[in-house]
Backbone as ProteinMPNN parsed JSONL, in Angstrom:
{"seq_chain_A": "XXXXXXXXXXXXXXXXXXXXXXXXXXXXXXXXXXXXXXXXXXXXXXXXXXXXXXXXXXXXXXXXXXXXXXXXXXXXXXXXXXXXXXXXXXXXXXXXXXXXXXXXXX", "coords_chain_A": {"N_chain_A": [[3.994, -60.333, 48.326], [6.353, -59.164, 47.598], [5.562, -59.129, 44.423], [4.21, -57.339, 44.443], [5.668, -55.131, 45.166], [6.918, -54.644, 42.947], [5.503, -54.35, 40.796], [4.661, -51.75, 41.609], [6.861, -50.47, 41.47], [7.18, -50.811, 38.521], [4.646, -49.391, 37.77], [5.762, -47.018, 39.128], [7.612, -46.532, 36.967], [6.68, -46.499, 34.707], [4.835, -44.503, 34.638], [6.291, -42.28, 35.28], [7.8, -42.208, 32.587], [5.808, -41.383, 31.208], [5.294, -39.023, 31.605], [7.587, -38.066, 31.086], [7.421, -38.571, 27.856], [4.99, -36.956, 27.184], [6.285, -34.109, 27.993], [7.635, -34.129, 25.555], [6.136, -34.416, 23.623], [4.369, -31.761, 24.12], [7.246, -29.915, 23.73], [7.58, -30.608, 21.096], [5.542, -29.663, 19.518], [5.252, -27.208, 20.773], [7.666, -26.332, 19.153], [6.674, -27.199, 16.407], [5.159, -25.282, 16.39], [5.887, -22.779, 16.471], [7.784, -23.094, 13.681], [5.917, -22.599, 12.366], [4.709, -20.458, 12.898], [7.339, -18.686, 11.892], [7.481, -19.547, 9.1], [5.5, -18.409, 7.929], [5.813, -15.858, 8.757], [8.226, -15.565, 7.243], [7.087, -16.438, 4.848], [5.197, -13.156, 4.675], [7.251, -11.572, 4.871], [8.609, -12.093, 2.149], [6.549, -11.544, 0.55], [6.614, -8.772, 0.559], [8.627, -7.719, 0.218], [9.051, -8.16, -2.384], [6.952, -6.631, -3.615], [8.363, -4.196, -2.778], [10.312, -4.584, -4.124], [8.922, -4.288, -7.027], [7.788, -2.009, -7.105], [10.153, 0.014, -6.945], [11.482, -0.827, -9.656], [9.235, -0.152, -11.166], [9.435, 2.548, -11.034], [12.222, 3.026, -12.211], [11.748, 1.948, -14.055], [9.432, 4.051, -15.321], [11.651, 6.443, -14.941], [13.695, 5.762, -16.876], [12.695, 5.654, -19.268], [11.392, 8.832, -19.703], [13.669, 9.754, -19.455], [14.66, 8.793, -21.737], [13.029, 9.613, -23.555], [12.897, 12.472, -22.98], [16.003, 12.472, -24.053], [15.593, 11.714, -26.492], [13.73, 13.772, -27.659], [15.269, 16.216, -27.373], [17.554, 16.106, -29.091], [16.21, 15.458, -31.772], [14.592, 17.633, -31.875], [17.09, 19.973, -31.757], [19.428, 19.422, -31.859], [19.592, 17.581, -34.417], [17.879, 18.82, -36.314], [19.274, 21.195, -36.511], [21.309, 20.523, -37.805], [19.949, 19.443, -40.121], [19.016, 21.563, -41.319], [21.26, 23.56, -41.842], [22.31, 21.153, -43.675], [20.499, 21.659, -45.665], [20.386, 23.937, -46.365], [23.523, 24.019, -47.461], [23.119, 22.518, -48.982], [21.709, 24.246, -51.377], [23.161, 26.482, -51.452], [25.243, 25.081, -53.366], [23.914, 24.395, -55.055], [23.275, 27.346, -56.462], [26.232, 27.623, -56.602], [27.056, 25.887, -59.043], [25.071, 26.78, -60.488], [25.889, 29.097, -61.229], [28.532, 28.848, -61.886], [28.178, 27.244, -64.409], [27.353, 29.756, -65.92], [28.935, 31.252, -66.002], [30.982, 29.591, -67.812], [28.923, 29.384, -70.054]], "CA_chain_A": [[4.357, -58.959, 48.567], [7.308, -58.735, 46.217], [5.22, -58.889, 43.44], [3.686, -56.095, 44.563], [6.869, -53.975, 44.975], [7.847, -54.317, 41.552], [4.477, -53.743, 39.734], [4.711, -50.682, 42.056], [8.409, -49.658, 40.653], [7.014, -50.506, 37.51], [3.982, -48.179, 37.667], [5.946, -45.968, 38.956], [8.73, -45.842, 36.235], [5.193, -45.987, 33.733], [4.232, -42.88, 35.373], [7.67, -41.362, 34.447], [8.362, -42.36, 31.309], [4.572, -41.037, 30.408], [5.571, -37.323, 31.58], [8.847, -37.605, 29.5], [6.859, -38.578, 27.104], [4.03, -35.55, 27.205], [6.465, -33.021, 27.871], [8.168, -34.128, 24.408], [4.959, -34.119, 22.698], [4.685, -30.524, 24.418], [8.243, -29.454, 23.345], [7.531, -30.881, 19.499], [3.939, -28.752, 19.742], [5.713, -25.787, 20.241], [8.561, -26.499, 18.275], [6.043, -27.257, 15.152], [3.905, -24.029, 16.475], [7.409, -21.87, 16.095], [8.079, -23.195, 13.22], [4.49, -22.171, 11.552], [4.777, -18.5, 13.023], [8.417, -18.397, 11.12], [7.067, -19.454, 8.237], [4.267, -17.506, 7.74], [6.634, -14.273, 8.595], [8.651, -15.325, 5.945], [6.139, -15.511, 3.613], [5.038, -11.897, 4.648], [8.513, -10.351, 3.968], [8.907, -11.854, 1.052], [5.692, -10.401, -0.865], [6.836, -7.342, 0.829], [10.232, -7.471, -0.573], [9.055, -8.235, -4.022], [6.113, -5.725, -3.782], [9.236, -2.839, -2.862], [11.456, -4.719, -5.556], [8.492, -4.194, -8.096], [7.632, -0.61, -7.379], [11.391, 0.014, -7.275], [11.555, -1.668, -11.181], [8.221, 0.336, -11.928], [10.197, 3.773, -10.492], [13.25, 2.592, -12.664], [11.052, 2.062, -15.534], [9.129, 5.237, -15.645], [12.564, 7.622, -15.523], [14.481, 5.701, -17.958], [11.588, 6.061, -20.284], [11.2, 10.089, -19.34], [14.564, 10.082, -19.866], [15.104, 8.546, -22.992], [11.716, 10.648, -24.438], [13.507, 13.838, -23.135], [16.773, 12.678, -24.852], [15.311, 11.408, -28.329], [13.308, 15.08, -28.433], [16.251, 17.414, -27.566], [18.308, 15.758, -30.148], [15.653, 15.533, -32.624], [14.446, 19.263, -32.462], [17.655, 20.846, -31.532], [20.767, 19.151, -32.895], [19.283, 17.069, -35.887], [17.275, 19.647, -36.769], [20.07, 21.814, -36.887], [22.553, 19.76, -38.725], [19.18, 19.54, -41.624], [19.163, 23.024, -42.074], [22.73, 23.145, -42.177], [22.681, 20.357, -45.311], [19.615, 22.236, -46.625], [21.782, 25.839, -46.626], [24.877, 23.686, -47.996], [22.631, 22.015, -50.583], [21.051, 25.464, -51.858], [24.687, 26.742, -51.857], [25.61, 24.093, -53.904], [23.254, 24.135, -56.534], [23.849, 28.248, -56.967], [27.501, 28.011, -57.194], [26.81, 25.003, -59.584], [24.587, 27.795, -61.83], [26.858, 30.634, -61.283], [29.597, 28.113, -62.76], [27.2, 27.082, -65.703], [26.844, 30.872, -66.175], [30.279, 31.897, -66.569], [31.02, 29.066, -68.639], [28.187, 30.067, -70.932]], "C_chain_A": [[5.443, -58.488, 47.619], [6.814, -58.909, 45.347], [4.796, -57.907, 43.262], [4.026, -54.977, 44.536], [7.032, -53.579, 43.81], [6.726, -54.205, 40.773], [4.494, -52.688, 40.403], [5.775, -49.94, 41.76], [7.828, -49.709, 39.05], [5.785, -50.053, 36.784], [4.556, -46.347, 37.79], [7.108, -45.492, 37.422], [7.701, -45.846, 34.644], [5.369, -44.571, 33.273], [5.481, -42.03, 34.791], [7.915, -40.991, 33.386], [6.64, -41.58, 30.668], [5.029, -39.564, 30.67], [6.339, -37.123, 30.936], [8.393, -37.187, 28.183], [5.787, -37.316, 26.291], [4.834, -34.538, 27.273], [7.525, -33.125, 26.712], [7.667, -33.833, 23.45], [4.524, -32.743, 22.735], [5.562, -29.357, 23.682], [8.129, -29.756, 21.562], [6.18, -29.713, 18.82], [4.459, -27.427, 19.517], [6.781, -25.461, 19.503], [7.687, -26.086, 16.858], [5.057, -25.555, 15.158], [4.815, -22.537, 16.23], [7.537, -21.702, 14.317], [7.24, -22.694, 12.062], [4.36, -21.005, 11.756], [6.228, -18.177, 11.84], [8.292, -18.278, 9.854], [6.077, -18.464, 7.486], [5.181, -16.12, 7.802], [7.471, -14.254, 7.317], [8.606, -15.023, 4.535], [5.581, -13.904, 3.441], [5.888, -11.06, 3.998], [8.91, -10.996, 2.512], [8.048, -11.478, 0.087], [5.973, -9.278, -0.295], [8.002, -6.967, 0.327], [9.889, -7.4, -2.113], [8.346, -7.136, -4.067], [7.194, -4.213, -3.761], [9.825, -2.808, -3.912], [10.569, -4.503, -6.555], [8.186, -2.529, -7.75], [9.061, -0.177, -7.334], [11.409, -0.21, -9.192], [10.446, -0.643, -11.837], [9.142, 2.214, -12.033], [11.301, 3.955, -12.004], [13.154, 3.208, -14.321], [10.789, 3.37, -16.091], [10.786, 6.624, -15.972], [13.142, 7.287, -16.68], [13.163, 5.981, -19.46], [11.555, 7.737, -20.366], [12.872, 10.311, -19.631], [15.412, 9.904, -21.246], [14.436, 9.63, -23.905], [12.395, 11.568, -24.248], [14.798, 13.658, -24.251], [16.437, 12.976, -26.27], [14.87, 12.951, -28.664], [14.291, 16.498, -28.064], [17.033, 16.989, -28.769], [17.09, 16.003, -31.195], [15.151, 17.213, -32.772], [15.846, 20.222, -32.216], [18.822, 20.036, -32.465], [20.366, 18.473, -34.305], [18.82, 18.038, -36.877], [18.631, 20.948, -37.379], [20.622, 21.578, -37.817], [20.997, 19.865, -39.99], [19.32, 20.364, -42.095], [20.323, 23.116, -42.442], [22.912, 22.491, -43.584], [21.594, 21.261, -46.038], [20.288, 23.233, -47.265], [22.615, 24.962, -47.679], [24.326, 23.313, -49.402], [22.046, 23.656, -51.734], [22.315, 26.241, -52.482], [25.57, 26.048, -53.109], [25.718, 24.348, -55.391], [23.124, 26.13, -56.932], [25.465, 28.556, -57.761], [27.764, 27.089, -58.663], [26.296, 26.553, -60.927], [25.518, 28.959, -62.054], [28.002, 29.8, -62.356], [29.273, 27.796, -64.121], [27.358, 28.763, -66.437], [27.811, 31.217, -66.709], [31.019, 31.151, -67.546], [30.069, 28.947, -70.07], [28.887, 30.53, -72.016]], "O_chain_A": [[5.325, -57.465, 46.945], [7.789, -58.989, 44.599], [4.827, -57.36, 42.159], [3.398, -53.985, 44.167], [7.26, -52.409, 43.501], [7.103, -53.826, 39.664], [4.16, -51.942, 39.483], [5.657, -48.715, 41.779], [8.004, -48.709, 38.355], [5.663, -50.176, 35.565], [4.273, -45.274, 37.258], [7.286, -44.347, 37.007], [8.061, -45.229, 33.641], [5.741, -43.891, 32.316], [5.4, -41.208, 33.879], [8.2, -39.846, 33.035], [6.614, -41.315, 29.467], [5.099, -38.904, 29.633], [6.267, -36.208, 30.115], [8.637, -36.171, 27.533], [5.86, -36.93, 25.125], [4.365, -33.626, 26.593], [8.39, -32.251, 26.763], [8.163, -33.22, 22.506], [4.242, -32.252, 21.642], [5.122, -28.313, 23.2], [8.709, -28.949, 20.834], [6.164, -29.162, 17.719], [4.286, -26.689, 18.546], [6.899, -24.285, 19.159], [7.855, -25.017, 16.27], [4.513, -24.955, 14.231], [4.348, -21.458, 15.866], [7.441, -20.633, 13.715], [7.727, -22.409, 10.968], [3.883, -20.315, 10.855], [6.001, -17.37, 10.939], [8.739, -17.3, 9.254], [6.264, -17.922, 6.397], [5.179, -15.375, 6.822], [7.508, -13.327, 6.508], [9.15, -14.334, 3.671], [5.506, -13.4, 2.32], [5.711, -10.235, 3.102], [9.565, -10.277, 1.759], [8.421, -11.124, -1.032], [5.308, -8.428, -0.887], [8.254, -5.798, 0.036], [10.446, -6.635, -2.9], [9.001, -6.266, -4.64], [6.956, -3.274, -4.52], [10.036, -1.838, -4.638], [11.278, -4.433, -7.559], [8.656, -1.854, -8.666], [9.074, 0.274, -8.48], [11.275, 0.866, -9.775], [10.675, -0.271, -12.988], [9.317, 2.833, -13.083], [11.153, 4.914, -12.76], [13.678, 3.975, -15.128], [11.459, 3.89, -16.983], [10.892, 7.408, -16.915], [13.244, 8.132, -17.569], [13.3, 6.648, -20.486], [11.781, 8.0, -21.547], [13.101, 11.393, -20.172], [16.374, 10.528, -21.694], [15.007, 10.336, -24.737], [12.856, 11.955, -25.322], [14.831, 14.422, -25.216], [16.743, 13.92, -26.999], [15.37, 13.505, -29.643], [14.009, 17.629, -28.463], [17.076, 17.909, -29.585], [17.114, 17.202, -31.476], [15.399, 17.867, -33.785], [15.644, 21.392, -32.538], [18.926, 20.166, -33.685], [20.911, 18.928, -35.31], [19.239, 18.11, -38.033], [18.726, 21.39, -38.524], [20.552, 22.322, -38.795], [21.301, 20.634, -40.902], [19.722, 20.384, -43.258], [20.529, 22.691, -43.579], [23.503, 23.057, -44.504], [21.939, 21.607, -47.168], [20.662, 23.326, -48.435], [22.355, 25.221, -48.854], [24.765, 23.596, -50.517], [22.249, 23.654, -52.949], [22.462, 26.544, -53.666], [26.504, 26.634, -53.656], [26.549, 24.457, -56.292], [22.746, 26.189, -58.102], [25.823, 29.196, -58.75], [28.633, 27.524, -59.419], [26.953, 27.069, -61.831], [25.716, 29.565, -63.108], [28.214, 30.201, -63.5], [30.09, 28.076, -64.998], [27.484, 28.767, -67.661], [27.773, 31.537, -67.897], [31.766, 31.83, -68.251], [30.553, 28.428, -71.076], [28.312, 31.174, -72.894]]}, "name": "protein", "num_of_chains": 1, "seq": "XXXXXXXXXXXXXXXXXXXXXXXXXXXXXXXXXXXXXXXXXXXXXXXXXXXXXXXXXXXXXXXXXXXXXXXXXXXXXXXXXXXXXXXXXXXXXXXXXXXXXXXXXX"}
């Protein structure tokens, strides 16, 4: 009969140690099943972050471009342009007072 006790304590402390057991394997299950939703979200926001950070960069792109093109062609037809005529006049000026001087030295 006492053998019987104690394979009966040590079914039951079996029996125990097997539910510990399962509700660890349980707790690791949804641990690992957490840990695979987290992931996966993370991956989401980050092609969504890059996808904002590249249309952002494309945004960026396009004005400084639109803004450089507007600069380069106000300067080029308005002030460069100016300042040519300007040396053209000065040069024309130049080369009269140049003949007028020739002339009177004649």
């Amino acid at each position: 009969m006492h053998q019987k006790g104690e394979f009966h304590k040590v079914a039951t402390i079996l029996e125990s140690e097997q539910q510990t057991i399962e509700q660890e394997i349980n707790t690791i299950k949804t641990c690992l099943q957490a840990l695979q939703t987290s992931h996966e979200k993370a991956h989401v926001d980050i092609k969504v972050m890059r996808q904002k950070i590249t249309a952002l960069l494309d945004t960026l792109e396009r004005n400084s471009v639109q803004s450089l093109n507007t600069s380069y062609e106000t300067l080029q037809k308005s002030s460069l342009q100016s300042h040519l005529s300007i040396c053209f006049k000065a040069q024309v000026d130049l080369l009269q007072i140049k003949d007028a001087i020739k002339d009177i030295d004649d």
